[in-house]
Structures are given as structure tokens and as C-alpha cells.
N, C-alpha and C positions, 0 to 999 in steps of 0.2 A: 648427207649433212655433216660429212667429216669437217667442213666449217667452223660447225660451232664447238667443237675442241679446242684445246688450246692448241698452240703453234708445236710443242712436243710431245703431244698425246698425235697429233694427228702424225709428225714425221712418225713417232714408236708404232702407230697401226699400219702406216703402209709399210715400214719395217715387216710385220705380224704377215703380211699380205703376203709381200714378195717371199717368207719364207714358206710360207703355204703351200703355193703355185710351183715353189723349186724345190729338189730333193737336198744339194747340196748348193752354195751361192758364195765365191769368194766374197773379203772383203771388199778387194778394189771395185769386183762388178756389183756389191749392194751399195758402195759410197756415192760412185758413177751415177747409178738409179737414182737415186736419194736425196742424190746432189749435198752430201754432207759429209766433213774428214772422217776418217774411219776410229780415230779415236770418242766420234760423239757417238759411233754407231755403238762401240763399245760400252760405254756411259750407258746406252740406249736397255743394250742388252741386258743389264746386273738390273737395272729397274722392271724390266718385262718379265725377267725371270721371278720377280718378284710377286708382279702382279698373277702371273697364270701358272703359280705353282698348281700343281706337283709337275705342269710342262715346263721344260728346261731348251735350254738352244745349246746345243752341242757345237763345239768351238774344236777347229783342227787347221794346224798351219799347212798342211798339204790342200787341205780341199775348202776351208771356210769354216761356214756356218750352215748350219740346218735346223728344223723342228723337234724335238722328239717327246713324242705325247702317246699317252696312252689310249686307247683303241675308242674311247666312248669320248674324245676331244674331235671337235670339227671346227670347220670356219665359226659358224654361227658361234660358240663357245668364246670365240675371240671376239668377236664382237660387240657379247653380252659382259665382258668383261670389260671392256672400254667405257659402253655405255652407263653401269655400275658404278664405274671409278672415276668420271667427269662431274665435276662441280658444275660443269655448264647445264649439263639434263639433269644432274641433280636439283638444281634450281628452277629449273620448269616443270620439273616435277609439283615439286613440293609447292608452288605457287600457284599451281592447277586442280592439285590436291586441296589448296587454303591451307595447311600446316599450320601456317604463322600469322598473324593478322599485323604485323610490321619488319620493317626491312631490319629492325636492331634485334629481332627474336630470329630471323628466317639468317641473318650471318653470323650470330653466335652459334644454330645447331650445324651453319657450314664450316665453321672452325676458320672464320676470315673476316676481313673487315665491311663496315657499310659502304666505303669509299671504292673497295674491288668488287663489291658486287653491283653499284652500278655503273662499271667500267666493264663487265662482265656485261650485263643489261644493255650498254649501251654497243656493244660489239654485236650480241645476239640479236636484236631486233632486228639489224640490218639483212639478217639472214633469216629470221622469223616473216617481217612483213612480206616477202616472196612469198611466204607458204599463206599468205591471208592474214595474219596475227599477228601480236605484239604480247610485252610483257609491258603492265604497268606497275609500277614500284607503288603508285599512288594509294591504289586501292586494292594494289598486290593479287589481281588478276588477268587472265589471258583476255586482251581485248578482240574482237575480231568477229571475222565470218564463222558463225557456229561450225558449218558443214567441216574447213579445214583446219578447224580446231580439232574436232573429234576425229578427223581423218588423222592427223597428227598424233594426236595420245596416244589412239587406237593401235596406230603401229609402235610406238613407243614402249607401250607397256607390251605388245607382242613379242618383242627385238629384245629387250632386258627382263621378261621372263617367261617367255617359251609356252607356257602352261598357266592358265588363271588358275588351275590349283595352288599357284607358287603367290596367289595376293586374293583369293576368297578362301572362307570358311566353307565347312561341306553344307551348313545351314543356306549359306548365301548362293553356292551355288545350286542349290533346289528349286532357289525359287529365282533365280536368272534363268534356268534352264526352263521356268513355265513364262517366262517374257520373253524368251528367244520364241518358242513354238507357237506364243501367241502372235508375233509381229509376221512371222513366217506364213502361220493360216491368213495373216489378212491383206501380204502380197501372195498369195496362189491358193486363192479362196476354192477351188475346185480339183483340189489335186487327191488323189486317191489315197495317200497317203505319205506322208509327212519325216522321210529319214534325215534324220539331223546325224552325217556321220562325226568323224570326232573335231574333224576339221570346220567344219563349218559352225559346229560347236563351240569350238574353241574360241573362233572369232566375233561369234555371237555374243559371249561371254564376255573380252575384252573391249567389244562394242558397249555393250547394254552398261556396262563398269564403267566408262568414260562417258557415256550421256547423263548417267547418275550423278557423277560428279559438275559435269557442266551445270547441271540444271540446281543441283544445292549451292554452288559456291561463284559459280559466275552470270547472274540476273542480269545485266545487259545483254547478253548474248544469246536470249533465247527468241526465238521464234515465233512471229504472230498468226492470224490467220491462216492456220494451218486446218483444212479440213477434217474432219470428226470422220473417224471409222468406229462401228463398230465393236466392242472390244468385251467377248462373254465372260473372260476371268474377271472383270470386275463386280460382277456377280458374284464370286467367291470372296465370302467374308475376312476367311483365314489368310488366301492368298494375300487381300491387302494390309490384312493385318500385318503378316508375316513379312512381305516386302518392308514395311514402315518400321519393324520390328528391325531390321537385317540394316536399312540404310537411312532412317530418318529421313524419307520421301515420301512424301503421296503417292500409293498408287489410283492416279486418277484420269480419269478421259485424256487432259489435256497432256498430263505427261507421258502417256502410253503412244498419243501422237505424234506426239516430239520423236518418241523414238521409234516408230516408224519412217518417217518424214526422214530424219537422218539419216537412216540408213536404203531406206528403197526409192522414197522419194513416189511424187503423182505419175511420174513420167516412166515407173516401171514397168513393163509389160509382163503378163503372169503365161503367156501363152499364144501359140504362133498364130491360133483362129482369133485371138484378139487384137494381133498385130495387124493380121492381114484386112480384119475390120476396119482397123486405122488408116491403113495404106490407101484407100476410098479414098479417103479428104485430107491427108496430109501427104503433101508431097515431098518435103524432107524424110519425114519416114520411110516414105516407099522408095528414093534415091538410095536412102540408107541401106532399107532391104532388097536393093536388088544385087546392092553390091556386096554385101553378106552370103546374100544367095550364090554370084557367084566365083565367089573363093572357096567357097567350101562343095560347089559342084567341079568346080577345074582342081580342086587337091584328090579330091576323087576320082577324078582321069586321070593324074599324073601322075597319081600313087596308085590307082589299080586297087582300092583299097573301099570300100562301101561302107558309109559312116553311119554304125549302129547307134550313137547317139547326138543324129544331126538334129532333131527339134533341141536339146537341152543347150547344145552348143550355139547355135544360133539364137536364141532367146540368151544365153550368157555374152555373146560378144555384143548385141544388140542392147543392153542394159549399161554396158559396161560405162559409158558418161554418165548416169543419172547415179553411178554409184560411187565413182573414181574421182574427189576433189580435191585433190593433190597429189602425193609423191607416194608411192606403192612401200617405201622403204625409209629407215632415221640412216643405219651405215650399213646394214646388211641387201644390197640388191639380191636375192634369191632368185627372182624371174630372168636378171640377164645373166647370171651364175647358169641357170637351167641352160639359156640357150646355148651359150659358152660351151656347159657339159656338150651340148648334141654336136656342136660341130667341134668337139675333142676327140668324138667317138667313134662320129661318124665321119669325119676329112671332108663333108662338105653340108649345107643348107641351101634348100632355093632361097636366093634372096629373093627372087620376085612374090614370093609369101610376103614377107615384110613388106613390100611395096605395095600391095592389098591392102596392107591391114595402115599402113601410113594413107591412103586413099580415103578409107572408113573414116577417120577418125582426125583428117587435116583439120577441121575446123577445130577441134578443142585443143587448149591449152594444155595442158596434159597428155598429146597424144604420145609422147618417148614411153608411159609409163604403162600406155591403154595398150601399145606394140607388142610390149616385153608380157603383160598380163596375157594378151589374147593368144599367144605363142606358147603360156603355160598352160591356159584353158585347152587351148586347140590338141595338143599332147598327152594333159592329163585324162582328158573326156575322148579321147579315138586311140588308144594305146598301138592299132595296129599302124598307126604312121611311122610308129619306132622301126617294129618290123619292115615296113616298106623302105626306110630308111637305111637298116639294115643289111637286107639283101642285097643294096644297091653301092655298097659301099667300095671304093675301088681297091683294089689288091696292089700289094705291093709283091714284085717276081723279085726272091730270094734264090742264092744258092748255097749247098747243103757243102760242107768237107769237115768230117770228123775222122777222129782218131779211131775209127770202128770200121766195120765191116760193111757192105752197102744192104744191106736187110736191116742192119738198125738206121740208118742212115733213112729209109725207106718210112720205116717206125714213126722214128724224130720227124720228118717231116708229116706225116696223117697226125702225128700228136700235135703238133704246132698250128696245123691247118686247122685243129677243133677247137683246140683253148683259145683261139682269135680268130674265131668264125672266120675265116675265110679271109682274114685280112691278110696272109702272105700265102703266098704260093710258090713252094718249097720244093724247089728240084735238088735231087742230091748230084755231084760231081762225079765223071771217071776223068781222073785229072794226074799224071806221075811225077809231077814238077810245080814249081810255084813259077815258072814262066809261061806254064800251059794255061796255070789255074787264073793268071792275070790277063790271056789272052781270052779265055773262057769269061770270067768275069764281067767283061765290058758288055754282054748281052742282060747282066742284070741289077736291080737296083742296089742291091748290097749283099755281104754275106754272112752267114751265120757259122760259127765253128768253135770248137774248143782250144786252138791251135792258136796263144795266145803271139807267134812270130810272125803270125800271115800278117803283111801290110800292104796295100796299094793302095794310092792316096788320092785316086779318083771315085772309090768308091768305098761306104761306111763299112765295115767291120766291128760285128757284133759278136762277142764272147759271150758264151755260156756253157756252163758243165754238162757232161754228158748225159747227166738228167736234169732237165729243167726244172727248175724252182720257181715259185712265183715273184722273185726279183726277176726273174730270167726272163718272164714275161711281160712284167713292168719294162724292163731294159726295149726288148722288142715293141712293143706298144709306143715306147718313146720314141723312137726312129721312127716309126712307122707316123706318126702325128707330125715330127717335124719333116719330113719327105715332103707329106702332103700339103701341112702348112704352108711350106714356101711356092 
């Protein structure tokens, strides 16, 4: 949704981006990108430096521009800083939130006029009503389909603060965390026991926080007819006390449905002998599951790899429409970042994975989002596919000429062969000329040496000191990815 930025917040992020992804980036090649003269990049820069202090962009007329931040800055940091500093989500925020009960209260605490914010409003909706929703100035709330309302927020407030520690009290989240565990017991009413690691946690928490809200401040938008489960904490006096105490809500039947309903929905399956029960008399289901069944049996023959937790993955990509009602991401994609990561790593992916999981999942409108998810599921729930991916990975054939003796030379390359797994493969040279060495050369794909004179222009030449450093291995790592890349 870099969209709903302004027109120079979003050119300064992709700015933020491109320096990200590069070590060093001339001006001319970030103007080119950017499509913008190099004096706005400039402009661009003294304001960014602004925003992500104590990160600074290091300026040099030999080599450009770069990043330089300190060890606990990542992507996500940049991200969380844009979305912070935009008037646009600030405004949907706070109008999601109720803040204000009119447009003259809700643009004085924006520090702008009633006239730019609904010229703001009137730019945003365009790109809101995609996701399901609107902003109405009228009654200064999110009108819309509940589901992709709270699918919205939910990432929203995830993307701009990381941790619901960073917008509950320890009070508040005590007793979120007994409405996560309750909604939980009553999609997998039979499970032996109940870990809420911190992740799922987390999102529970900015779940259950954004249904609260919807349900005190936007009343058009809730939910009828929603079946009764039910629900033993409302037995507990204290808890509902305590809830009522924490967010001036009821905790009652109806609202505890709502937030079940949102988030699992009737159509969640808790388990594979309930699925298969289904499969009897629904035939879209069992279409569904056969083709779950088999992708995740042919990744198994392809990777050589036996999947210790195929019921949990299977029941996770099989849910995944009753739970996915919109976009997985506000500016940070993290799931296609992930898969970006593997094929950075690894120089290559099956795509016909993807072409499975596009099969799954053509019918929903959201399948780009269901792809990128089931890719992170698939990965983070069978860890040994890394490994298989690993082992499999292609070698790049290096040759060795240093300033040493051929026993270190021997060294340097077992050293090199281990800090990059196996990605090069490192013959050292008997070579007494650099017309030998260029005749020798052409059997491989580049070389590595200290010898900053050696040049042949059909093949890369890679400098580094006689003991490698972890530039030295970044250096190689880089060739090594754009080899394979091309």
C-alpha cells in the first residue's frame, strides 16, 4: 500500500529500499531507478537522514550513496518509520481508533487543514475500497466488510509496532492473553495441549486489540447471525470484570463470537480426521485436499526429505482462505522478502512449488498473498527443506593464485569451501606467467587472489587479503549470486 503515501514519502521509501538491497549505489544509477534528477535525490536524502536518525546515508563522490546503521536497524525499521510519519495511516488510524468525533478535532491534532484532509480521504478511499473499506468523514468511521477491516488494522498496527507490548498495558495484556487461549480452545477443541508460542501470540494480541476496537467504535460493521460457541471464561466473574475494566467492552457471548468468527471463521477445520470426514460429502474440499495431499507428497520425493510435521502443515495451508481476507502486508511484504531470501541463498527455487500452490488456491481473490504465505508456512513448519535446498545448491569452479606458497593456498581454499558451504570450489594454480594463468583461467568461472594486477576481461576477478574477512566473504557471496542470477 505504498499508494496511500504521499507522492515523496513514497519516491523517499523506495529511495530507503534501493539503498537497502545495495552496498554502495551511484547517484546517476539511483536517479535512473527512481526516475528522478539527482538534485531531488539529494533533497530526498537531508529529510531521510532526518527521519531515521541515528541512520545516516553516507555520501562519497567516487562511489555514491550507501546505508550506514547500526547492527539492531533492519528493513522492517524502515518501514515502521514511514508508516509513523505519514498523515495518511495516521488518519486511519485514529479514525479507526474514534480519536475524534469530527473532521475540525481529528485535523487540528493532524496539524492541517479540514479541506486537505478530505482531499487526503478522497485520494485514500480509492485505494481503501480495494481492500473492502472506506473512510467516512460523516460519521468518521471505517465503513465496510468487518473481516477486511480487521484484516487491515491487524497488519497495521503489527508493521508500525512490532510488539503489542509497544500499545497494551501489562494489565491489558493478561487478560488478552485469556481471550487469545480461549478463542484457540474453541477452534481445536481436542488438542492436547494448547502452545501459544510468541508468534502467534503476538498476533493474537493485535488481533483481539483491533476486534475490540471495531466492535466499540464502528456498529455498522458488526456481524449478525453468527453461531454461539461455547465459551467457559465467561464463567469467570473477574475475567469479565477485568476485560470491561481494561477496554469498556462486554465480555459477552456475543462479543466473544465476533472474535472467534473473525478470526477462524465456521469453515476452519481443527484436524485432518475432521477434514477427511468432510471430504465424504463435499467435493470442493476433497479437490482441495487432494491437491494439498499432493504437493506436499511430491516435495517429499523431490527433496528426499520426510515431513515430521505434515498433519500441522496441511491443516495450515488448508485454512488458509477462511483466514486470509486481504493483503498479508500495509508496506513491509516479509513473505515475498522470505522467498527473495531463499532464492538469494540458494541460486535457485522450484518454481513448480509455486505453481501448486497457484493451483490451490486460483479460485480466491487473494491467491498472490495465500502463495507467498504458504511458502513461509511450508519453510518455517519442515525446516529440513532449507537443508535439502542446501545440499543441492550449485557450486561455483573458482581458481586459487596468491602471493603464498601452495599449502596455504590449499588452506585458503578448505577455508573458503566451509564458510560458503560448498558454494565454490576452489582449485589452487601451478601457473609462472599471467599468460599461462589466462590460458588456465578460461576452464573456470572466476578467480580469487590477492594480486590486485591480475586482469582478464572475460572472466570476474575477485580481491581479497591473504586472510579473509567477512567483507571478503560478502565480496564472494556477491559474485557467486549474480553468476547464478544471470
Amino acid at each position: 500500500m505504498k499508494e496511500i503515501l504521499s507522492s515523496r514519502s513514497k519516491r523517499q521509501l523506495e529511495l530507503m529500499e534501493l539503498l537497502a538491497d545495495n552496498d554502495w549505489i551511484t547517484f546517476s544509477a539511483a536517479s535512473e531507478t527512481l526516475k528522478v534528477p539527482v538534485k531531488t535525490l539529494k533533497s530526498d536524502i537531508i529529510e531521510l537522514e532526518a527521519l531515521l536518525a541515528p541512520t545516516t546515508i553516507e555520501s562519497s563522490k567516487k562511489y555514491g550513496i550507501r546505508l550506514t546503521a547500526n547492527f539492531d536497524f533492519c528493513k522492517t525499521s524502515i518501514y515502521q518509520k514511514f508508516i509513523k510519519n505519514s498523515v495518511e495511516f495516521q488518519l486511519i488510524e485514529k479514525i479507526f481508533l474514534h480519536n475524534f468525533s469530527t473532521i475540525i478535532d481529528l485535523a487540528d491534532d493532524l496539524y492541517t487543514s479540514v479541506s486537505t484532509i478530505k482531499r487526503i480521504v478522497l485520494r485514500v478511499n480509492q485505494l481503501l475500497q480495494i481492500e473492502g473499506f472506506t473512510i467516512n468523514l460523516k460519521k468518521m468511521q471505517l465503513i465496510g466488510d468487518p473481516h477486511s477491516i480487521c484484516n487491515f488494522m491487524q497488519h497495521y498496527f503489527y508493521e508500525k509496532y512490532g510488539v503489542a507490548e509497544s500499545i497494551l498495558t501489562p494489565s491489558q495484556l493478561v487478560i488478552l492473553d485469556q481471550i487469545g487461549l480461549q478463542i484457540v480452545k474453541q477452534a481445536i477443541p481436542d488438542a492436547s495441549d494448547y502452545n501459544l508460542d510468541f508468534s502467534l501470540l503476538n498476533r493474537l494480541r493485535f488481533y483481539t486489540y483491533t476486534v475490540i476496537n471495531l466492535l466499540k467504535h464502528n456498529s455498522e460493521n458488526h456481524l449478525h447471525d453468527i453461531p454461539e460457541k461455547e465459551s467457559s471464561i465467561l464463567n469467570d466473574p473477574y475475567a469479565c470484570d477485568e476485560f470491561y475494566s481494561q477496554f469498556k467492552l462486554p465480555l459477552n457471548s456475543a462479543n466473544l463470537n465476533m472474535f472467534f468468527y473473525l478470526f477462524f471463521s465456521d469453515q476452519y477445520i481443527a484436524s485432518l480426521d475432521t477434514l477427511r470426514e468432510r471430504i465424504k460429502t463435499d467435493r470442493n474440499a476433497y479437490l482441495k485436499y487432494q491437491k494439498i495431499e499432493a504437493l506436499l507428497l511430491e516435495i517429499e520425493k523431490k527433496m528426499g526429505s520426510k515431513c515430521a510435521n505434515f498433519d500441522d502443515i496441511f491443516i495450515r495451508l488448508y485454512n488458509l482462505e477462511c483466514q486470509i481476507h486481504g493483503r498479508t502486508y500495509i508496506l513491509h511484504d516479509k513473505n515475498k522478502e522470505f522467498l527473495s531470501s531463499i532464492k538469494n541463498l540458494y541460486g535457485h527455487f522450484p518454481m513448480e512449488l509455486i505453481h501448486s500452490l497457484q493451483a490451490i488456491f486460483y479460485s480466491s481473490p487473494y491467491k498472490d498473498y495465500m502463495v507467498y504465505e504458504s511458502i513461509s508456512i511450508l519453510f518455517t513448519n519442515w525446516p529440513h527443506l532449507l537443508d535439502r535446498l542446501e545440499d543441492s545448491t550449485p557450486t561455483m569452479n573458482a581458481c586459487l593464485l596468491f602471493n603464498s606458497g601452495l599449502d596455504y593456498m590449499n588452506m585458503l581454499s578448505e577455508r573458503i569451501t566451509y564458510y560458503l558451504r560448498g558454494r565454490f570450489s576452489c582449485t589452487p594454480l601451478h601457473v609462472t606467467s599471467l599468460e599461462e594463468l589466462e590460458k588456465a583461467a578460461s576452464e573456470y568461472d572466476c578467480i580469487i587472489t590477492n594480486i590486485p594486477e591480475i586482469y582478464i576481461k572475460s572472466i570476474p576477478i575477485i580481491v581479497i587479503p591473504l586472510i579473509p574477512d567477512a567483507k571478503s566473504f560478502d565480496k564472494l557471496m556477491l559474485v557467486y549470486e549474480d553468476h547464478f542470477g544471470k
